[in-house]
N, C-alpha and C positions, 0 to 999 in steps of 0.2 A: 559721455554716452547717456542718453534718454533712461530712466529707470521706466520698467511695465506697471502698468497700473493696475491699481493691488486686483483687481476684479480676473484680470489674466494671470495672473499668479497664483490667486485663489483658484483657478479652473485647472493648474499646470499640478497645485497642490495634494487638490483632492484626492485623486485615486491613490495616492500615497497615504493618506492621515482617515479617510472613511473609512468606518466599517458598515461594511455590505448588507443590505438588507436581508438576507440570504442567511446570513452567519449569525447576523442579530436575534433571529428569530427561531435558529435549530433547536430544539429540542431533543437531537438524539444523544447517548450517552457511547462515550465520553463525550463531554462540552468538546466543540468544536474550536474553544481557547484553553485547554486543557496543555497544549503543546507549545514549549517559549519558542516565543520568536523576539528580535528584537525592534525595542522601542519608537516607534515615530515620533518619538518628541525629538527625536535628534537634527531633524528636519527647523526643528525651530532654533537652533544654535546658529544657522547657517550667517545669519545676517538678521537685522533692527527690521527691515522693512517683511523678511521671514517668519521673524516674531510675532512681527503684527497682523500680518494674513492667517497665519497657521492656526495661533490660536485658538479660535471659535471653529478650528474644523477640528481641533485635537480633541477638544470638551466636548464635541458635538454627539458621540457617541461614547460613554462609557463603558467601561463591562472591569465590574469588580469580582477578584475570586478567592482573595483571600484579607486575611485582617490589618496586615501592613502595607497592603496594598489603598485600603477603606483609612487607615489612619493617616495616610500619606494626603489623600485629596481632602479629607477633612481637615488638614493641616494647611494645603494650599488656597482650602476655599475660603478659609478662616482669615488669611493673609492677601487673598483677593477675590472678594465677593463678585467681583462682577464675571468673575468665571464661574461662577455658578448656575446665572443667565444663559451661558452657552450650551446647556445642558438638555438637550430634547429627548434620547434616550440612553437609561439606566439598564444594564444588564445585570443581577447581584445576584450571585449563584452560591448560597451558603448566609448565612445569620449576619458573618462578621463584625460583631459586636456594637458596643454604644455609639463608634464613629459614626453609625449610618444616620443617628438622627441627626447630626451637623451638615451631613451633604444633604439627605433631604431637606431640612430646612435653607439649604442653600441654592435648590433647585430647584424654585417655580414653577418652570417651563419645562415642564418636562410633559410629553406626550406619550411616551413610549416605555413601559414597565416589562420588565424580564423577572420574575421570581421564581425559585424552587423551594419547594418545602419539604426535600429530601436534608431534613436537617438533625444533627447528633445530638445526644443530651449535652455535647461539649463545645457546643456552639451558644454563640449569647444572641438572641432574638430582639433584645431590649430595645436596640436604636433603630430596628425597621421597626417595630409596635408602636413608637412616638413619631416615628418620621413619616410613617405612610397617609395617616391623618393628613398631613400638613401639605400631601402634592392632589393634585386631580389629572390624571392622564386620560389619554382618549382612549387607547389600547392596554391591556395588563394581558400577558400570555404565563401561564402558571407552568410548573415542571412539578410531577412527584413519581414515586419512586415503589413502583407497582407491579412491575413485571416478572416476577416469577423471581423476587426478590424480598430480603427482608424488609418488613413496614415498621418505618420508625415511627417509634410510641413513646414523646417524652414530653417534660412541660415547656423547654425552648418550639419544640415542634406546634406544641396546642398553642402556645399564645401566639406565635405564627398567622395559624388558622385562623383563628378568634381574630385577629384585626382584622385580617383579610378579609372576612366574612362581612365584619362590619363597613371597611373601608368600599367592598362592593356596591354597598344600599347606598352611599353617600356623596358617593364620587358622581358629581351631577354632569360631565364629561366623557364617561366612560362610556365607546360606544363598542368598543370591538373586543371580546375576552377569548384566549385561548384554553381551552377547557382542558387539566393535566391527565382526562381518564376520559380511556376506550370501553369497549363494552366485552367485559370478562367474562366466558362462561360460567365462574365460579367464585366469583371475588368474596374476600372475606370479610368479616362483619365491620370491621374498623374500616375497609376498604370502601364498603356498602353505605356506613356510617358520612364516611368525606363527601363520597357523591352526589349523598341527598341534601348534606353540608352545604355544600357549594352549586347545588344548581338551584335553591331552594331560594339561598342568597339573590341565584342569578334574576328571580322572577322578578324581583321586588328593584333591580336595577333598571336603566335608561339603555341599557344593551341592547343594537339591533343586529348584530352577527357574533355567534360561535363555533369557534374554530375547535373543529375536534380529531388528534391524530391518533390511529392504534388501529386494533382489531376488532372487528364489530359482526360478531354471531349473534348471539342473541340477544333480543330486546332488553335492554335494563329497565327494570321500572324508574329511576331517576329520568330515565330520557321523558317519562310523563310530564314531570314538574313543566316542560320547556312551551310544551303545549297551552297553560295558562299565563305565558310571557308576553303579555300585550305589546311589547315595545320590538320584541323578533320577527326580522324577515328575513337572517339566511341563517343556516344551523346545518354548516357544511361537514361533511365525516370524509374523512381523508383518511386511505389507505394505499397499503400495496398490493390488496389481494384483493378477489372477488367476496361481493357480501354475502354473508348466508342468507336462506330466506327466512331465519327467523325473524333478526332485523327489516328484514324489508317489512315482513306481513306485519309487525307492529307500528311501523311509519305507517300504513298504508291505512290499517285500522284507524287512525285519528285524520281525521278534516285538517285541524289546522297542522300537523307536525308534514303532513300531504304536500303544504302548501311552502313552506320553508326550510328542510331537505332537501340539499344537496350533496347527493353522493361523487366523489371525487375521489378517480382510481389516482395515484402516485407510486409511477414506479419510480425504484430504488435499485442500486445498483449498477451494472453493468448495461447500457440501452445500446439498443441498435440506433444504427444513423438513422433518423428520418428525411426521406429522400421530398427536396424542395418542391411545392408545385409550383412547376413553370408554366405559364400562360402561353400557349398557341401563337407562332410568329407569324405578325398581320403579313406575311410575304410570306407566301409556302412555296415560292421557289429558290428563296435563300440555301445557296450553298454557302456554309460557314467558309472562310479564304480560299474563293474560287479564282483570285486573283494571283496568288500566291503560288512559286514553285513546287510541284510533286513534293520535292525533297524538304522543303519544309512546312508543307502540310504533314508530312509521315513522323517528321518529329515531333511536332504539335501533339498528332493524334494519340501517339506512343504513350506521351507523357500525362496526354487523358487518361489513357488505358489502365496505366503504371496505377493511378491511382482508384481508378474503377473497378479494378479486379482484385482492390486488397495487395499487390505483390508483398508489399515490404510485411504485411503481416504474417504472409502464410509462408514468410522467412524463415520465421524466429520461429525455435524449440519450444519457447515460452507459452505460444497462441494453443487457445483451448480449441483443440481439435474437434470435440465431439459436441460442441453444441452447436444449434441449426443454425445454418445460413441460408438465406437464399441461393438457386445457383447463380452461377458466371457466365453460363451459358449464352443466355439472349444477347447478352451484350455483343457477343461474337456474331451474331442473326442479324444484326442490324445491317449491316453491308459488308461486299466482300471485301472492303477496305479494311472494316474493323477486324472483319475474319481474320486477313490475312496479319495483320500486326499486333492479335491479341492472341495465339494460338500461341506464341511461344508462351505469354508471359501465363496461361492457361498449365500448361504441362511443364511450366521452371520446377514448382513443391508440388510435391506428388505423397499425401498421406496414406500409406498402407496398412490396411488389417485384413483381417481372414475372409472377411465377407466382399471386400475389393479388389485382393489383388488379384486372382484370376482375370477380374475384368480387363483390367490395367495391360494387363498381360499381352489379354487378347487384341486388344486395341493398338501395340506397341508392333506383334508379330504381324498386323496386317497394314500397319502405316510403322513402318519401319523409318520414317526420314523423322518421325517425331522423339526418337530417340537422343537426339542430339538436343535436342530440346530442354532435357530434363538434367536440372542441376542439383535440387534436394531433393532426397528422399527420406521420409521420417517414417518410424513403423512404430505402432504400439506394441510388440514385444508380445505377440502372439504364441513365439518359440519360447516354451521355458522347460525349467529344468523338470514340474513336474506335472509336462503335460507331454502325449507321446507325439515323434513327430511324424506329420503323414506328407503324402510325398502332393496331395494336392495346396495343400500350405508351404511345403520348399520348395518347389518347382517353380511358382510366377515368381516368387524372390529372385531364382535363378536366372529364370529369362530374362526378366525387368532388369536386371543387373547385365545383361550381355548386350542391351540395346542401348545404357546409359551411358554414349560416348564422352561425354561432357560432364559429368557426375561431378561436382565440388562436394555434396555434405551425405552421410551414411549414419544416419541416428536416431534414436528411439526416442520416442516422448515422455516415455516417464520417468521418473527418477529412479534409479537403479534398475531399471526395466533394458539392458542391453540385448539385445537378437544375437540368437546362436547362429552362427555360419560355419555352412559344412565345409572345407578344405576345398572341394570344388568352387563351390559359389565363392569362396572368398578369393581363389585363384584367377577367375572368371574376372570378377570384379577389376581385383589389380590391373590384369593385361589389358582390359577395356578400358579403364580412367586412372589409369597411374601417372599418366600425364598432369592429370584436371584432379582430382582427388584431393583434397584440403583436410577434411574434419574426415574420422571411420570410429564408432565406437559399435562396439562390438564382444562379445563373449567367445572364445573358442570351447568348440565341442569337444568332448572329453577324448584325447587324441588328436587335437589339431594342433597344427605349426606355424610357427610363426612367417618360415619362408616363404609362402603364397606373398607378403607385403612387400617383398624386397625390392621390385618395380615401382613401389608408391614413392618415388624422388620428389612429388610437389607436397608430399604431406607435413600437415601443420601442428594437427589436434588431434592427437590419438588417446581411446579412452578405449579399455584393452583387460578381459581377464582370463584367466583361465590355468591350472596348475600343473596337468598334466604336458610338458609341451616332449616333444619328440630331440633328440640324440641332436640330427642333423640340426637342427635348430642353432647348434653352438657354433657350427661352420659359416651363420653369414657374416658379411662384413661389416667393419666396425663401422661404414660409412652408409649403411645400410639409408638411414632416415638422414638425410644432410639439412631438407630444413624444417623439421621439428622441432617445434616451440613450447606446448604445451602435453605433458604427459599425466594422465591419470590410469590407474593401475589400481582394479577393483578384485574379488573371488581368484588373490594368489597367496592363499595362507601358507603354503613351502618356498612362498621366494622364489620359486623359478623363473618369473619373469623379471623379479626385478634384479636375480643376479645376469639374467641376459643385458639387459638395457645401460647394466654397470660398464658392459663390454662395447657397448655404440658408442663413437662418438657421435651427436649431434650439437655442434658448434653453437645452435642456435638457442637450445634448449632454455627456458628460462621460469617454467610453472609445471610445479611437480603436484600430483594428488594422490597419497598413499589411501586408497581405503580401508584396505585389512586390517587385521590386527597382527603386529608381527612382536615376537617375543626377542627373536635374533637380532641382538645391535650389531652383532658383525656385519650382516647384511646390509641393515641401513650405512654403517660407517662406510663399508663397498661403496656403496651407491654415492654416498656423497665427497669419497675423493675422487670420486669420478668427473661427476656434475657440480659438488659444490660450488665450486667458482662462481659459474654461473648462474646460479639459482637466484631468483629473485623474489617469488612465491612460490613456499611450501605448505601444501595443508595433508594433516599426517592424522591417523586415528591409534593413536598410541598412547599410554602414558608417559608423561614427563620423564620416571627412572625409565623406561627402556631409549628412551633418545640419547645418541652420541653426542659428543660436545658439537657445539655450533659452529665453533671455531673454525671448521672445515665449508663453513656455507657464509665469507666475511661481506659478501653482497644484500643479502638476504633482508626485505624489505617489511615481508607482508608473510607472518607465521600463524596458521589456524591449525585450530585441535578441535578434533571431528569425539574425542576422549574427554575422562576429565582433566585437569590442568592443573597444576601447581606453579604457579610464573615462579616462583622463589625457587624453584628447582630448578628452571632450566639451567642447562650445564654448558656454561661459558669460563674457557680461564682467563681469558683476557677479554678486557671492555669490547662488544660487539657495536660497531659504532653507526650500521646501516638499519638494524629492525627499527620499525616506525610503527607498526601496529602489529598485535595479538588478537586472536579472533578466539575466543570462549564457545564451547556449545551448551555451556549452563553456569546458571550464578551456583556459586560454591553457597553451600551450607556454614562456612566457617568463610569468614573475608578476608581474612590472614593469608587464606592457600592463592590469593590474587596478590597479596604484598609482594614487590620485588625489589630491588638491587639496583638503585639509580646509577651507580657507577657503574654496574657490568653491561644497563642499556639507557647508556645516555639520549641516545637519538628515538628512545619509543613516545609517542603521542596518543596514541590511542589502545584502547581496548575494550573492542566490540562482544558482549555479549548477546549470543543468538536468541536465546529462548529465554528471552527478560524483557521487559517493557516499564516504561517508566509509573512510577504511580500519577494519578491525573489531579485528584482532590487537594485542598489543603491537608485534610485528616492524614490522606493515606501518605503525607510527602512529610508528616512530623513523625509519623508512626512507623516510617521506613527507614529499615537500618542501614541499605545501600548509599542512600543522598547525601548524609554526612561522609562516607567515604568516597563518594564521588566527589566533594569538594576537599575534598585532603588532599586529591589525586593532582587536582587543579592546579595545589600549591608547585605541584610538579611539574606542570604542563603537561599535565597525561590529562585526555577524557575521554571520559568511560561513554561507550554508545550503548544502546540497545540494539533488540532486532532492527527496525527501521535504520541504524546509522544516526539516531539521534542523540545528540549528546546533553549530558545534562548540565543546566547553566542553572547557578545561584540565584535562588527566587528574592523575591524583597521581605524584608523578616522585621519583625516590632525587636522593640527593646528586651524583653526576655528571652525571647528566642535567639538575639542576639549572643547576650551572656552566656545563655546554656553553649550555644555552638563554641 
């Protein structure tokens, strides 16, 4: 078989081994390599003729962040120099000691400079001071560390500066600089000091663009200096936000600053789609598949729709309800074709608050066939416990719920924000979609019952609180909910609900959510020779002593603590051989209360802590007492995640760092 020739292999390689222009040049904090991922060099293991392509795209972009990482390629450059040629740009985020002056002197070629001068007195500055001399790139984009933070003041930091300064005037290549400071209302004097530092530098360079990111109120007087830069023609300012006019009226005041300003809005964040402009079809009597069956034009057009209208978004619980969208509306204007096959997917999520639902309401009682239409209904929890309730706010709830024959979801948007339902309306509800009814979360009113649900036979996801429940309540059947899958049970600090649910069987049951706080192990133990069996996630807001043994839950996959947590305590007598992950809602103050008992949970892998995050820098990752215990964990096959679910993997470490570990 023919081998591909390296030039097609290099093209198959790339998007695998480059790093993105994009990423090379962020300067937002955290580094946007902050977070491991793992290595592309494995890519060149693959095969001899892999090696040989891959190579010069692996080098082609570095980005160094810590010292054994810098000692590592100083090691490789050293042992093969011609990889140092492959070298176009440098990202080096931190000092990282004497190594750097061997890669830069090993890196000629290089175009493209990335520095930060956010640097500790515990960082060695030595080897960029002799190494930056020795490159000329066309680009250098700076980082420092200014923003409503502390300014570091040491002598690795100033001898930094001081080369920088000089390697600016020198570098006869240098055309394009990223400038590391916006224009502060009130910067301070060291701050003031850098600015006039470094642009001052900039005059007296071959610089014909700089790139400026941040906030820009008012005029700095540094921005003066730019104005006698004979070699500047663009002197872009890049933000998120509109300028003030005090910047503006100081660009404006100078001829030449007039002349080479460019202000450049960047939004960040969250963007809306920008809708393509499409060019007028040279045939305006084109019907799009005029040739084609009714029946699959109507599919076609649906599955436009499906995506035209948003549906899959205004699904999800998750979607931020309250900020602007355009409407949907027109879309349904354009013909009765589209009318007619976007109207359900218009009225499927229907977002309720106090200022809409009467509309809704009204809309539903006088086109009643659109009733069936409507499958989710989400409310923002307008009903609360201390607010009074008037009958022009429960009434469309009520109606809206007698028209919803087809109702799958009944849920609130916010977090702990469940709707009070009066015994009526929740009756109402039942007998109208207990058929279709899937998801109900919900609060009962002080005095409501549970009976009104006993019709919900398709129900899946019930999220449920209330403590006060009535007598009859204990007369339904135990088959009440048959396929109920997920239960969460919030606002029942007496247990009455959960010694109800002790009494259902629901065969299907398999994800419990205790909110409360419950003191009664009796009650939890109820509960789980009920359901144990079956359980496969539980998340409980309890401490460790008041949980019953586990023994009773031997399926039990996925255990969260909404509490603090002592894994050593959990209360197993015998090896629990199904838990697989522990989910934490905080790093413990003592690391020991997270030490456990490999024999009593052989099978656990993970443990996720929620309101932790990893540290990003070298500093904070020697200085953090977690990281070594998260590679103790390792030895275990446990790994510790964070909020995100990321787990922490063993960074590359020099020879002392070694030994200490």
């Amino acid at each position: 078989m023919p081998k591909l020739p390296d030039e097609i292999v290099s093209e198959i390689l790339s998007p695998a081994l480059k790093v993105s222009e994009e990423l090379f040049s962020d300067t937002s904090e955290p580094s946007p390599f902050a977070n491991f991922t793992p290595s592309t060099s494995a890519y060149l293991l693959v095969c001899k003729d892999w090696l040989r392509v891959a190579t010069p795209l692996l080098y082609n972009v570095v980005v160094l962040r810590s010292k054994a990482q810098a000692n590592a390629l100083a090691v490789v450059l050293q042992d093969n120099p011609e990889f140092g040629r492959f070298i176009k740009k440098l990202r080096v985020e931190g000092g990282l000691g004497p190594s750097m002056h061997a890669i830069l002197k090993s890196a000629p070629n290089i175009t493209d400079l990335f520095l930060s001068l956010i640097i500790w007195s515990s960082d060695n500055t030595s080897g960029l001071c002799k190494g930056l001399p020795l490159v000329n790139p066309h680009r250098v984009i700076v980082v420092d560390q200014y923003s409503g933070r502390q300014i570091l003041e040491n002598k690795q930091n100033e001898a930094l500066r001081k080369t920088l300064v000089s390697c600016i005037q020198s570098w006869g290549k240098l055309r394009v600089f990223g400038f590391p400071y916006g224009s502060l209302n009130e910067p301070s004097a060291v701050l003031q000091s850098r600015m006039q530092e470094l642009s001052k530098a900039l005059v007296k360079s071959q610089v014909h663009t700089v790139l400026m990111d941040g906030y820009f109120g008012l005029f700095p007087p540094w921005m003066q200096n730019f104005s006698d830069m004979s070699s500047l023609k663009i002197l872009q300012l890049r933000a998120d936000q509109i300028y003030d006019d005090a910047i503006l009226t100081g660009i404006n005041a100078d001829e030449r600053l007039q002349k080479v300003v460019q202000l450049t809005k960047v939004t960040v964040g969250n963007r809306e789609p920008v809708a393509p402009d499409i060019s007028p079809s040279l045939n305006p009597d084109f019907v799009p598949m005029d040739f084609a069956s009714e029946e699959v034009r109507e599919r076609v057009w649906k599955r436009v729709l499906f995506f035209a209208l948003d549906v899959e978004m205004f699904r999800s619980p998750g979607y931020r309800r309250r900020e602007y969208r355009p409407s949907s509306l027109p879309i349904l204007t354009v013909s009765k074709l589209f009318h007619r096959l976007g109207l359900p997917y218009l009225y499927e999520s229907i977002t309720l608050v106090s200022r809409n639902a009467p509309a809704v309401r009204n809309n539903l009682e006088e086109n009643p066939q659109f009733g069936s239409l409507v499958r989710h209904i989400f409310t923002f929890c307008y009903l609360s416990e201390n607010r009074p309730v008037s009958n022009d706010i429960v009434d469309p709830i009520h109606a809206i719920c007698g028209h919803a024959t087809n109702l799958e979801v009944f849920s609130p948007v916010t977090i702990n924000g469940y709707e009070h339902i009066s015994v009526a309306t929740l009756e109402l509800l039942a007998n109208t979609a207990g058929h279709s009814l899937r998801k109900l979360s919900i609060s009962l009113i002080p005095g409501g019952s549970l009976t009104p649900l006993a019709p919900l036979s398709a129900l899946r996801h019930l999220e449920i609180g209330g403590n006060d429940l009535k007598a009859a309540d204990r007369t339904l059947a135990p088959d009440t909910f048959p396929a109920l899958q997920t239960l969460s049970i919030h606002k029942d600090t007496t247990g009455a609900l959960l010694h109800f649910f002790a009494d259902v069987r629901s065969e299907s049951l398999h994800t419990v959510i205790l909110k409360p706080y419950y003191s009664e192990r009796n009650t939890i133990l109820r509960f789980f020779n009920a359901h144990g069996e079956r359980l496969l996630h539980l998340t409980l807001n309890m401490p460790v002593s008041s949980l019953p043994s586990l023994d009773s839950c031997p399926n039990l996959v996925d255990l969260k603590f909404l509490a603090d947590c002592k894994l050593g305590q959990l209360p197993v007598e015998s090896p629990h051989k199904a838990l697989k992950k522990v989910s934490l809602k905080d790093l413990p103050t003592n690391l020991n209360d997270i030490k456990f008992d490999g024999t009593k949970f052989p099978a656990l892998r993970q443990i996720l802590v929620d309101r932790f995050f990893w540290p990003t820098t070298e500093r904070d990752v020697a200085k953090s007492k977690v990281v070594p215990f998260a590679e103790s964990l390792l030895k275990k096959n446990v790994k510790m995640t964070d909020y995100w679910g990321r787990a922490w993997a063993p960074r590359l470490k020099t020879g002392k760092t070694r030994k200490a570990a």
